[in-house]
C-alpha positions as protocol buffer text, in pm:
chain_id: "A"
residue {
  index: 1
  type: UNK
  ca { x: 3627 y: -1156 z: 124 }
}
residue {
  index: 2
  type: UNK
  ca { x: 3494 y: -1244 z: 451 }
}
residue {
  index: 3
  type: UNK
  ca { x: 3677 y: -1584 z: 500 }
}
residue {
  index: 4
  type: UNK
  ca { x: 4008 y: -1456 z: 373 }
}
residue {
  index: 5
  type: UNK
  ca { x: 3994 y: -1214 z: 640 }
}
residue {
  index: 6
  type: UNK
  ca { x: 3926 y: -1477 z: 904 }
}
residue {
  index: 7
  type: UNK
  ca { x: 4183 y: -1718 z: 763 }
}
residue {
  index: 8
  type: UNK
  ca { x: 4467 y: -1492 z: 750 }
}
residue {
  index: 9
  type: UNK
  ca { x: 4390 y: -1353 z: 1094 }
}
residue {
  index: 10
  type: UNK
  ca { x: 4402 y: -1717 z: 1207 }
}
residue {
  index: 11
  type: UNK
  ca { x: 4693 y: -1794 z: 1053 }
}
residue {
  index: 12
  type: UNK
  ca { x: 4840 y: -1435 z: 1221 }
}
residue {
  index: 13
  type: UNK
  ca { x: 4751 y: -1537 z: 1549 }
}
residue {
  index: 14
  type: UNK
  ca { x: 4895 y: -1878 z: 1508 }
}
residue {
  index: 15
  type: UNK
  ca { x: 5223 y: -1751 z: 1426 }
}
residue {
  index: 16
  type: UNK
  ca { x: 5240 y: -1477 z: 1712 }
}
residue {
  index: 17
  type: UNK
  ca { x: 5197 y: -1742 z: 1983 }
}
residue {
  index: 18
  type: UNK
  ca { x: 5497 y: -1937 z: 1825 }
}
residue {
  index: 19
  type: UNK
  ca { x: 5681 y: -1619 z: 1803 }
}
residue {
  index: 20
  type: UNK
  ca { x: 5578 y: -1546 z: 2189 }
}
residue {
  index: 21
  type: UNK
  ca { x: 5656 y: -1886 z: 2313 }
}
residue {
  index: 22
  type: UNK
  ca { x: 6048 y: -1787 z: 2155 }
}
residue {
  index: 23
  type: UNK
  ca { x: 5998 y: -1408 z: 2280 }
}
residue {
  index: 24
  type: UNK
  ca { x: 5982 y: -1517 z: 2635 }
}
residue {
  index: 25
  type: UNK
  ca { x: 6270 y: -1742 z: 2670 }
}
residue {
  index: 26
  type: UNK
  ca { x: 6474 y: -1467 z: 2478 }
}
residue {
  index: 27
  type: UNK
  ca { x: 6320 y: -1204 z: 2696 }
}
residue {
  index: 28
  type: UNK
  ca { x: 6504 y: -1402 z: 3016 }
}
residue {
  index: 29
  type: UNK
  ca { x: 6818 y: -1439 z: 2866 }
}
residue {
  index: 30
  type: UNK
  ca { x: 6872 y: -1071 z: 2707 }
}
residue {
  index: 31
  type: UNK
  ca { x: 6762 y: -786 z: 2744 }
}
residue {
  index: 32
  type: UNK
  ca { x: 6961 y: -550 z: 2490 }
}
residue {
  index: 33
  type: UNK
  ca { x: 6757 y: -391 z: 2154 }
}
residue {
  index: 34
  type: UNK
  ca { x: 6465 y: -333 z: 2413 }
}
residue {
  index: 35
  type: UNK
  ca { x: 6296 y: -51 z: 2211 }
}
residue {
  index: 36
  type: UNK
  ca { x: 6308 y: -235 z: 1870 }
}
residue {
  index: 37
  type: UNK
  ca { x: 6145 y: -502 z: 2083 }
}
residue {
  index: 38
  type: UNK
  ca { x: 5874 y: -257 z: 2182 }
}
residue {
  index: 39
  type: UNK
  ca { x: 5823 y: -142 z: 1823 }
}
residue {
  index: 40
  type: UNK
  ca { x: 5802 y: -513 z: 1681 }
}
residue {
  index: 41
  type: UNK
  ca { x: 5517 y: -527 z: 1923 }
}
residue {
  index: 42
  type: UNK
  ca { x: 5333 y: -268 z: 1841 }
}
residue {
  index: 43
  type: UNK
  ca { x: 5336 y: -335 z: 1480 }
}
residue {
  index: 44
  type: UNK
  ca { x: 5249 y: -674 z: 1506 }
}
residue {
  index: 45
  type: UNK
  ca { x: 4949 y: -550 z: 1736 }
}
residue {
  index: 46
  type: UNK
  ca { x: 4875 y: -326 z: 1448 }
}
residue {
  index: 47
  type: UNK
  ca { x: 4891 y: -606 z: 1210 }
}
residue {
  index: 48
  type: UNK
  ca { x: 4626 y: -866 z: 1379 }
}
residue {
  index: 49
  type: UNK
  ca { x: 4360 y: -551 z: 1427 }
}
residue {
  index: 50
  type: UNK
  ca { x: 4411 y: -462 z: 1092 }
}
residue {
  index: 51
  type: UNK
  ca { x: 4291 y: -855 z: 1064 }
}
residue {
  index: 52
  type: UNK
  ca { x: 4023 y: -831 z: 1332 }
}
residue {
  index: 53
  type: UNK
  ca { x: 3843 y: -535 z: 1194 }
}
residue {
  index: 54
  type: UNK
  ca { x: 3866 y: -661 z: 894 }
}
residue {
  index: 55
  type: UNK
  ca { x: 3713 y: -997 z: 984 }
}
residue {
  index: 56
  type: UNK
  ca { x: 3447 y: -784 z: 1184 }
}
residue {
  index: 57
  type: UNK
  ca { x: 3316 y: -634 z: 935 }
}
residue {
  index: 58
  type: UNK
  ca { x: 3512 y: -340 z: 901 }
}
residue {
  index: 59
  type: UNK
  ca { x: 3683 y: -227 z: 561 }
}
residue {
  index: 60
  type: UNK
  ca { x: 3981 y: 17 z: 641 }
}
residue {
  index: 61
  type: UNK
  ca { x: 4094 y: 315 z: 422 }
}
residue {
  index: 62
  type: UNK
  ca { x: 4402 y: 453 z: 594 }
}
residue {
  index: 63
  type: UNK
  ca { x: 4687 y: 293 z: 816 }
}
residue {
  index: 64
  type: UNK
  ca { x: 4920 y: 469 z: 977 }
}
residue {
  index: 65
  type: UNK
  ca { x: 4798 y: 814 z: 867 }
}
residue {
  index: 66
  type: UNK
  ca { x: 4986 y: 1119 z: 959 }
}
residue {
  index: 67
  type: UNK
  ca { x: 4818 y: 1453 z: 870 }
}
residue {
  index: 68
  type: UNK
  ca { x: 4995 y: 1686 z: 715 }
}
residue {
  index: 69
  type: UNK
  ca { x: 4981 y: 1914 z: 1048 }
}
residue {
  index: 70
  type: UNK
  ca { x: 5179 y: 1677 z: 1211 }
}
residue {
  index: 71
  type: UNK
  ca { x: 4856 y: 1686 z: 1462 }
}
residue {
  index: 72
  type: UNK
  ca { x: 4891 y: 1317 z: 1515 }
}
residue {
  index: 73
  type: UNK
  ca { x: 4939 y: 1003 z: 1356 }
}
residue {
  index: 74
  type: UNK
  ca { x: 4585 y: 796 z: 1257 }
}
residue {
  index: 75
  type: UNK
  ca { x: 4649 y: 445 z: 1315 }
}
residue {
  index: 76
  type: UNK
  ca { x: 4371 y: 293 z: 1132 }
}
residue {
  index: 77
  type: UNK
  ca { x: 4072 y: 492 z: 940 }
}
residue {
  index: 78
  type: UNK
  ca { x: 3774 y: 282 z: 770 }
}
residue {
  index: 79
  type: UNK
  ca { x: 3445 y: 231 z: 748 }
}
residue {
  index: 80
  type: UNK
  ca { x: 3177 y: 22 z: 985 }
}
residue {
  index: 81
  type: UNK
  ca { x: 2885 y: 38 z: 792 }
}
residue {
  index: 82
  type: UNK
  ca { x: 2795 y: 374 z: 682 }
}
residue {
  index: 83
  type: UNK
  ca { x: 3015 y: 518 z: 998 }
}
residue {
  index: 84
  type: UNK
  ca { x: 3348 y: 643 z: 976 }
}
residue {
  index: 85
  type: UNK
  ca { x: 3561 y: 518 z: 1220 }
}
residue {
  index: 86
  type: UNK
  ca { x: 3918 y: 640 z: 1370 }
}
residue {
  index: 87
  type: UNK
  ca { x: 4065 y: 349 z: 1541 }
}
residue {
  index: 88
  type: UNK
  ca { x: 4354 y: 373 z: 1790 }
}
residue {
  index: 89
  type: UNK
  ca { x: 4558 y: 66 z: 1859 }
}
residue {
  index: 90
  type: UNK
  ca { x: 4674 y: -14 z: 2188 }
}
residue {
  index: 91
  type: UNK
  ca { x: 4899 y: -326 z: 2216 }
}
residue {
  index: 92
  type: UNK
  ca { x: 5034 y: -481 z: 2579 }
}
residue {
  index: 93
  type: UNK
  ca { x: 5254 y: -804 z: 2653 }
}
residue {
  index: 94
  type: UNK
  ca { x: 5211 y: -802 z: 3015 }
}
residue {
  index: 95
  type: UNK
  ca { x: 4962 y: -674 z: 3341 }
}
residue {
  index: 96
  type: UNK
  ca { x: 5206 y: -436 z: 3491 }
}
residue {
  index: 97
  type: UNK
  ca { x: 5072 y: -138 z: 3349 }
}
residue {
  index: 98
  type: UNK
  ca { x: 4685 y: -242 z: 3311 }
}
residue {
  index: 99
  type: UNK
  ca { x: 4489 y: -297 z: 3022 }
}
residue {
  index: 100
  type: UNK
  ca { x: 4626 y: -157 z: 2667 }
}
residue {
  index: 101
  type: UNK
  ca { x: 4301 y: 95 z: 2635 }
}
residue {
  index: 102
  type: UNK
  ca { x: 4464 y: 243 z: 2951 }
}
residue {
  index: 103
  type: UNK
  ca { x: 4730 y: 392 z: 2760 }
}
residue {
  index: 104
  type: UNK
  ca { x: 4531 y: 657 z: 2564 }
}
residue {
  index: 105
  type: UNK
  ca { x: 4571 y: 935 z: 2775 }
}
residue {
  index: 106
  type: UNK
  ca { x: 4371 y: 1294 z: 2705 }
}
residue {
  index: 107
  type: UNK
  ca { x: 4669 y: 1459 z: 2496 }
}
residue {
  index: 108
  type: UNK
  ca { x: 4642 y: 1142 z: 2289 }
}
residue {
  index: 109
  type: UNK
  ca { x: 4297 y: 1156 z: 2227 }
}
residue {
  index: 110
  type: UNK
  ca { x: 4325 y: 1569 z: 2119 }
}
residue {
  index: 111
  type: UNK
  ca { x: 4563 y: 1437 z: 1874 }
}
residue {
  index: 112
  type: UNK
  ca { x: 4404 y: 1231 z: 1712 }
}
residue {
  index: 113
  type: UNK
  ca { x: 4053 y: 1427 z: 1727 }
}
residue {
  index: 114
  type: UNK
  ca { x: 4295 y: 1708 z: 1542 }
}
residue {
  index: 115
  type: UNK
  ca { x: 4390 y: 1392 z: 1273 }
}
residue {
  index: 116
  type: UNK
  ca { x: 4059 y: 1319 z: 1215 }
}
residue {
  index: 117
  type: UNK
  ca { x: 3909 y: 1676 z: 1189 }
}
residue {
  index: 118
  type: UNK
  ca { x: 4169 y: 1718 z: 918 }
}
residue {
  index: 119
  type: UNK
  ca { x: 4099 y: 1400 z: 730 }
}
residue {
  index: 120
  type: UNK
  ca { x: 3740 y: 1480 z: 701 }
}
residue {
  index: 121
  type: UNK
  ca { x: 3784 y: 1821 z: 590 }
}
residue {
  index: 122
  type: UNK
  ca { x: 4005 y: 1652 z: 275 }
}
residue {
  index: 123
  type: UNK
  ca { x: 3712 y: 1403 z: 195 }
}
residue {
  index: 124
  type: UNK
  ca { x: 3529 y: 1476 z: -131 }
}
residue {
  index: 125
  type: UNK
  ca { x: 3197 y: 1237 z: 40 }
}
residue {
  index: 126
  type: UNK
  ca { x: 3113 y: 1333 z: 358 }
}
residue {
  index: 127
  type: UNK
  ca { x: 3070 y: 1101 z: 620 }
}
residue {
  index: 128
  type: UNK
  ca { x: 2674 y: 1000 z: 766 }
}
residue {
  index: 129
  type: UNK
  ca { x: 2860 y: 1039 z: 1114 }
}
residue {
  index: 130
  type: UNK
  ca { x: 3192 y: 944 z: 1277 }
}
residue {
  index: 131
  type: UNK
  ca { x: 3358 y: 794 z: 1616 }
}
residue {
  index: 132
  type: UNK
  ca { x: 3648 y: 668 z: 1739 }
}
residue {
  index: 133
  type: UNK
  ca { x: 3734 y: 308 z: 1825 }
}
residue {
  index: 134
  type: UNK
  ca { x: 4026 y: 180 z: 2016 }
}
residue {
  index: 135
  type: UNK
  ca { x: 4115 y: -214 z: 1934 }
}
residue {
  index: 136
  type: UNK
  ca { x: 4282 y: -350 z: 2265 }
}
residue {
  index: 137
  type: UNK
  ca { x: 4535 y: -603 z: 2161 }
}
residue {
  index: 138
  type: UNK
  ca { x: 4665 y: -808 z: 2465 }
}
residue {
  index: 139
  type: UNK
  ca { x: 4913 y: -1119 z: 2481 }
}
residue {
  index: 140
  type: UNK
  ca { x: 4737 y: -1321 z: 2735 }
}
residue {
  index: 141
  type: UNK
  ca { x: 5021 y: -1667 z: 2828 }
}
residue {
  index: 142
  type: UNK
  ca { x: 4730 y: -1907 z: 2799 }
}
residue {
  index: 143
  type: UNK
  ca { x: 4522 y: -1769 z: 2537 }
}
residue {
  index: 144
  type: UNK
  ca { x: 4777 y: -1561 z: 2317 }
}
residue {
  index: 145
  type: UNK
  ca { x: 4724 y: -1240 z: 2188 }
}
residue {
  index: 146
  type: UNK
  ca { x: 4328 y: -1134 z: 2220 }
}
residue {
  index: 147
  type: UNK
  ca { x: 4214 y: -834 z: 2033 }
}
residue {
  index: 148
  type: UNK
  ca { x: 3920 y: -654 z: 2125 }
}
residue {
  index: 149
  type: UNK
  ca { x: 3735 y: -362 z: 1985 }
}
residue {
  index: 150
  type: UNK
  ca { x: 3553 y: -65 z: 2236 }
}
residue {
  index: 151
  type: UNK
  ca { x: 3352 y: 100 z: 1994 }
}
residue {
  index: 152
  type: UNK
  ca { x: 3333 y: 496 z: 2095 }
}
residue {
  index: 153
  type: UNK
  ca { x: 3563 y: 446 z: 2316 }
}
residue {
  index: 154
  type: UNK
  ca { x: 3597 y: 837 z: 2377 }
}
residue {
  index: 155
  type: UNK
  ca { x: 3470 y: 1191 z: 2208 }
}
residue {
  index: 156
  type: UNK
  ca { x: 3585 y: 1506 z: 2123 }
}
């Protein structure tokens, strides 16, 4: 399972820095449909984590999990090993505002503390132990998009 993980991230990544080289010319000549723009990012961010973790080792339950509190939405929940692990997903296309693990402010991270209290009270196994993981996904011009994963990246 291992090397389909790796090819199809490969092939992912592949495609986004076509897609990026287009983006950016586009980007210069129009600007309209900005935040559809903004939301194709994010899930394609979504997508090559998903990809990442996976290739890493990780085998993911749960994507885009709301709870049904409306606490906050879950953006990936799986397992790393015998560890439970929420991940957050934080995807940038430029410096301006710093690195995409910047973004998770303190309201965010209650949120999705609430989320994960709530998903572990509806689990019939109970986990060894838990954290929460944020996967970084950046568009770099001369690399193309580089994902990286802080593991417990913050606590309740």
């Amino acid at each position: 399972m291992d090397w389909v993980a790796h090819l199809v991230y490969a092939v992912l990544l592949r495609r986004e820095r076509r897609r990026a080289g287009l983006a950016s010319r586009d980007l210069q000549n129009h600007r309209a449909g900005e935040k559809a723009r903004h939301l194709q990012v994010g899930a394609r961010g979504e997508t090559l984590a998903y990809w990442y973790l996976r290739h890493a080792g990780y085998s993911i339950v749960a994507r885009n999990r709301r709870p049904q509190s409306r606490s906050g939405e879950l953006d990936m929940v799986g397992w790393d090993g015998p560890v439970l692990v929420f991940v957050e997903v934080k995807t940038r296309t430029g410096e301006e505002a710093g690195p995409p693990e910047m973004a998770l402010g303190r309201d965010q991270q209650r949120r999705i503390v609430r989320g994960a209290r709530e998903y572990m009270r509806r689990l019939k196994r109970k986990p060894a132990g838990y954290r929460f993981d944020i996967a970084s996904v950046f568009w770099d011009p001369e690399l193309g998009y580089r994902v990286r994963v802080i593991k417990d990246a913050f606590r309740e």
